[in-house]
C-alpha positions as CSV (number, residue, x, y, z in Angstrom):
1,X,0.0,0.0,0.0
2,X,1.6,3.3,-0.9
3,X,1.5,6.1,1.5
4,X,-2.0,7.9,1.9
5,X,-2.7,11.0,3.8
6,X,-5.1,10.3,6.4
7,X,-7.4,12.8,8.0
8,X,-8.8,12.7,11.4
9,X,-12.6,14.3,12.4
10,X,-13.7,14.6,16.0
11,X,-17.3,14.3,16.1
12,X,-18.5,14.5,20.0
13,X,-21.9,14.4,19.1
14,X,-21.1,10.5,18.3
15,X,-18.3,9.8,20.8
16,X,-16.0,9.1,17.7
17,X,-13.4,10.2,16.2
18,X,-13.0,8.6,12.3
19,X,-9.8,8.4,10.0
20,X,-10.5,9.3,6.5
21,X,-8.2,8.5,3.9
22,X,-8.0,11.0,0.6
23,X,-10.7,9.7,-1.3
24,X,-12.6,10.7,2.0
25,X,-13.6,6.9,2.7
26,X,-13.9,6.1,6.3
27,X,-11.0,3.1,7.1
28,X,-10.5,3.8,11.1
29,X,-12.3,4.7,14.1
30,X,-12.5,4.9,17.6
31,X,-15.6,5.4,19.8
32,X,-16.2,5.8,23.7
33,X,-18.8,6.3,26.1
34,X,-19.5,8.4,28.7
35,X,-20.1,11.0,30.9
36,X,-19.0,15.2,31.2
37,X,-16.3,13.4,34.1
38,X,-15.6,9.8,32.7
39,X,-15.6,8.2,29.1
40,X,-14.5,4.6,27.9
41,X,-13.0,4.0,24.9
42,X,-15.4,0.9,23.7
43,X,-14.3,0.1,20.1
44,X,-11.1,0.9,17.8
45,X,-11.0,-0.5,14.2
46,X,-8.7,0.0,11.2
47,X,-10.0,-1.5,7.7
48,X,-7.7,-4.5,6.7
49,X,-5.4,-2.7,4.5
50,X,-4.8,0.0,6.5
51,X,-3.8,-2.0,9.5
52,X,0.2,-2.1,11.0
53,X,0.6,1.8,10.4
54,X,-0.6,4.4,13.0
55,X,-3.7,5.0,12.7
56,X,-5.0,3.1,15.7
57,X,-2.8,4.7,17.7
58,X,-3.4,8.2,16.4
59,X,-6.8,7.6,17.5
60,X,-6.3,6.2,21.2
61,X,-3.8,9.7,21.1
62,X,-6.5,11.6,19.5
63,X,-9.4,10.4,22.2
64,X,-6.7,11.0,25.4
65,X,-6.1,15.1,23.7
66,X,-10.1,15.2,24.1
67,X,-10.6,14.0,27.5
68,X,-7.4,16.4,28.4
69,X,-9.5,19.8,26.7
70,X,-12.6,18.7,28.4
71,X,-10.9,17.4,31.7
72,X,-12.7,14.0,32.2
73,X,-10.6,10.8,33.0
74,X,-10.1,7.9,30.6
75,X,-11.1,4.2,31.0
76,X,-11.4,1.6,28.1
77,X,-12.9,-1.8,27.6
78,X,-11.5,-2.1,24.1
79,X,-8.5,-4.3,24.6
80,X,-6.3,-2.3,22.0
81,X,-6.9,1.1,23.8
82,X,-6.1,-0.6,26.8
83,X,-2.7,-1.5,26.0
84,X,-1.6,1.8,24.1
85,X,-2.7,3.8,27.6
86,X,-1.2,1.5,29.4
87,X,2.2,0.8,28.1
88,X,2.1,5.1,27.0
89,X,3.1,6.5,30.7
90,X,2.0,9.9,29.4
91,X,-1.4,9.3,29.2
92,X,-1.3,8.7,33.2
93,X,-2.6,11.5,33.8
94,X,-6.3,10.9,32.0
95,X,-6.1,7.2,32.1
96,X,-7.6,5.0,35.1
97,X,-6.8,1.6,34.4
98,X,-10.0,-0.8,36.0
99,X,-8.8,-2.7,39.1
């Protein structure tokens, strides 16, 4: 797969945030659930062929800058999410593992 630009839209109306690639098809995103103090990241999903780049990461990053700007705390039962906030020692400071 050659290199495509991807673009990333925040929609908080849905909970999501979605990876576009040029042609403006949808081929990752990443959804949560919540409340104005806590939100779980439920689901991240990158199409096939777009899978082994960044873009899952990009949107675990892209969820933990949101929670930052509206100051809630992270959880996740998505078992991907989980890992990147755990094993990404900056996002401590929005991320509450479950016991």
């Amino acid at each position: 797969m050659s290199e495509q630009k991807i673009e990333y839209t925040y929609r908080p109306d849905r909970k999501e945030i979605i990876a576009q690639n040029e042609a403006g098809d949808v081929v990752g995103e990443i959804e949560y659930t919540g409340t104005d103090k806590f939100w779980s990241i439920i689901h991240t999903g990158v199409r096939p062929e777009y899978r082994g780049g960044m873009i899952a990461r990009s949107l675990v990053r892209l969820v933990v800058e949101a929670a930052r700007e509206q100051g809630v705390q992270l959880g996740a039962t998505c078992s991907y999410a989980i890992k990147v906030l755990r094993e990404t020692p900056e996002y401590s400071d929005v991320f509450t593992p479950a016991e």
